[in-house]
Structures are given as structure tokens and as C-alpha cells.
N, C-alpha and C positions, 0 to 999 in steps of 0.2 A: 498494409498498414494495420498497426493493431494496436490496444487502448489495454495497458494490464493494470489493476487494478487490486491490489495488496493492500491484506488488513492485518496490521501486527502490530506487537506491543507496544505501547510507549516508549516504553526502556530500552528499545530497539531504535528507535528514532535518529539520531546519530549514526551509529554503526551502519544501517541501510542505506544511511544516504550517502554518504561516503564512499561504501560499497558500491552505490551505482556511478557517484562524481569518476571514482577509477577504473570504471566499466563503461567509461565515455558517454556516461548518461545526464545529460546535466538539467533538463525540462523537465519539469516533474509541478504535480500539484498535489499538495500533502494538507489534508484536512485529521482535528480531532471528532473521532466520533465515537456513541456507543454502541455496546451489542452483547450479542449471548451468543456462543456455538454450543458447542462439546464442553470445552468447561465447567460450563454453568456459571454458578454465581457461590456466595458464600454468605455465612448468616454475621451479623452485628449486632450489639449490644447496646443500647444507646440510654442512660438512666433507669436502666431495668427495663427497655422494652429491647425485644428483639426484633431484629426487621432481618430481612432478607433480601439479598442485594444480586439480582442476576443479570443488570446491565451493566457490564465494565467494560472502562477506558480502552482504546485503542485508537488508532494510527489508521489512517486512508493515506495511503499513495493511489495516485491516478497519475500514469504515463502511456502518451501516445509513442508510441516509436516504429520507424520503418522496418522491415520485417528483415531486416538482417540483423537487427537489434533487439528480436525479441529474445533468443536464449540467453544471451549475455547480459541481458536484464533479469530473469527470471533466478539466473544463477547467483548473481549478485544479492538478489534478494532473501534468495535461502540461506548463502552463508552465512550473512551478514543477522537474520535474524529469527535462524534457527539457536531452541535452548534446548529440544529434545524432548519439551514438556507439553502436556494439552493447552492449549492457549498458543499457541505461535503464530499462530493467525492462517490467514487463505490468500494465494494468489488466483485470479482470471485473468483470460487472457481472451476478449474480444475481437471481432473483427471490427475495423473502423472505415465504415463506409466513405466517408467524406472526411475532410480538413482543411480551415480558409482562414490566415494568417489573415486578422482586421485589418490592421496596420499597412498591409500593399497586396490585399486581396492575392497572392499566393496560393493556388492550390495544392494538394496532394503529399508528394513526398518532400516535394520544397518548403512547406510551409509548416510540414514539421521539424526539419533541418536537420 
């Protein structure tokens, strides 16, 4: 079992998931959050002041999925939300020690499904 963890653009949001719905990945937990990599940030204007803005938007996917399902997640994720530009964000792929479905106490590979 393994836990991947993908940060990419907002404007990717749709295509990615989609991307995974047809790569038979349908569990998924997609949070907005911020951050900085390699991009950086860029500067704004705001009434004559300038500010400097180097936490932008992006996209959390968090999916657990059994380890037959990790390439065909990962793949899904780069096609879907690769632009070729810096910003396209980062996939991890952890190991997931443990998994217990609340709902009927389920462990392991069942309880991720």
C-alpha cells in the first residue's frame, strides 16, 4: 500500500481527476493549499505599492492505493497535469503503513478497495 500525494495547479484540477476516474482510481482527497517551489512567486501592484507574492494556489491530491495501482496513478497524474512549465507541481509516493475503513473496521488492502 502506498499514500501519493500530488501538488498541482489548480487549472489542472479537472483534467487530473478525470485522468485518474479512467485509470480506475476513484478514492481520492483533494485539498486547496498554498506554497512556493521552484517557481517562485511574482511581484503586484496594489495602489502604488508593491508587494511580492511567493505563496501560490495549488491543488493537494492525497491517494491511498494498493500497489498495483501505483503506476497507473502516477501516470495518470503526469499526463493529465503536465504543461511543460515550472509550476506543474510534485508527485510522492509513500509507503502506508497501516489502513482501517471506520465504517466496518476493514483493514489493509480491503479497506482501501
Amino acid at each position: 500500500m502506498k499514500l501519493i500525494i500530488a501538488v498541482v495547479r489548480p487549472e489542472k484540477l479537472t483534467e487530473v481527476k478525470q485522468a485518474l476516474f479512467e485509470a480506475g482510481v476513484g478514492k481520492m482527497t483533494v485539498t486547496n493549499v498554498i506554497g512556493c517551489g521552484q517557481q517562485g512567486g511574482y511581484e503586484e501592484a496594489y495602489r502604488g505599492a508593491i508587494s511580492e507574492v511567493n505563496l501560490l494556489k495549488k491543488v493537494r491530491f492525497e491517494i491511498a492505493v494498493n500497489d498495483d495501482f501505483v503506476q497507473p496513478t502516477i501516470q495518470a497524474i503526469l499526463t493529465a497535469a503536465r504543461t511543460g512549465k515550472i509550476g506543474d507541481g510534485k508527485i510522492f509516493v509513500l509507503p502506508l503503513e497501516r489502513c482501517i475503513r471506520v465504517r466496518t473496521g476493514e483493514e489493509g488492502k480491503e479497506a482501501i478497495g
